[in-house]
N, C-alpha and C positions, 0 to 999 in steps of 0.2 A: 587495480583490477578487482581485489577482492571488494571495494567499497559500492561496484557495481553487480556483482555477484548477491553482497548482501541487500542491496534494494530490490535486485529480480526476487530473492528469496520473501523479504518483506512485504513485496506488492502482492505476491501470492498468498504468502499469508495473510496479509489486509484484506483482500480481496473474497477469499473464503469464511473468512469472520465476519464479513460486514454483512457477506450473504447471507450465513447463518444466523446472525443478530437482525437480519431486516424481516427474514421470512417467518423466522420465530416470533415476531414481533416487540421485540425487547429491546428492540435500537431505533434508531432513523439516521440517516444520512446526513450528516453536517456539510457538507461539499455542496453547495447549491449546483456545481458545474457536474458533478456526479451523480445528485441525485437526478437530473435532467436525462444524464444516458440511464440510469437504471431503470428509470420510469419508460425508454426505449428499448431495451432488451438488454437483458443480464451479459448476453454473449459479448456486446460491446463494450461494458463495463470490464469482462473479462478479458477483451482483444486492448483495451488500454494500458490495463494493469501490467500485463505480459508485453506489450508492444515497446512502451517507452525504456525499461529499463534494457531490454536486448538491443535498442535503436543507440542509447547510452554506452556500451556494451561495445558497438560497430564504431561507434566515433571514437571511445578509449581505443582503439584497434589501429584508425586509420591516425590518430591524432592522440600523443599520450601528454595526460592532463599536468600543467603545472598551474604554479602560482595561485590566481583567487579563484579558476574554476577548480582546483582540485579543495582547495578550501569550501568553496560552494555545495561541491560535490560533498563531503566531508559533514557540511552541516545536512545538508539531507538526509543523511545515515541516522545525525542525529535524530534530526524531526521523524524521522520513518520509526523510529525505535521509540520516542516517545505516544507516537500514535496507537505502538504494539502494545504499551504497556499501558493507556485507558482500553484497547481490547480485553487485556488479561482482569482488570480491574472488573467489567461489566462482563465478563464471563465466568469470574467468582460472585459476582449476584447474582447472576442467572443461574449458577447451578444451586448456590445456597435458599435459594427461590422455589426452587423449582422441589425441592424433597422437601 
């Protein structure tokens, strides 16, 4: 449970850094499938980020994770945590930039 708890938490932080990093113009979107809805409107970009992990969330609920999808699940924590942390990276250029 908490491993879905921490993706809802990371997608929302993801989510509001990339905005912040796109609109400030200091980033661009790697996600070709992302940048496709962003270039459609932000809302949706934010109805995805928020969608999948609580939909993740419902299935941990109805169905509790063993074996290779809890592992699966487990590396995505990973991957989500390393995406935070080229966030934190390009957020210390941005600010060291920016004064």
């Amino acid at each position: 449970m908490r491993f879905c708890i921490f993706l809802l938490v990371a997608g929302l932080l993801d989510a509001v850094l990339t905005h912040f990093g796109i609109v400030s113009g200091f980033v661009t979107e790697g996600n070709p499938v992302m940048k496709v809805v962003i270039n459609k409107s932000w809302s949706y970009f934010y109805l995805i980020k928020i969608s999948l992990p609580l939909l993740l969330l419902g299935l941990l609920y109805l169905r509790p994770l063993k074996g290779w999808t809890k592992t699966l699940l487990i590396s995505t924590c990973v991957l989500y945590f390393s995406v935070l942390v080229v966030h934190a990276a390009w957020m210390i250029l941005y600010i060291n930039t920016s004064f």
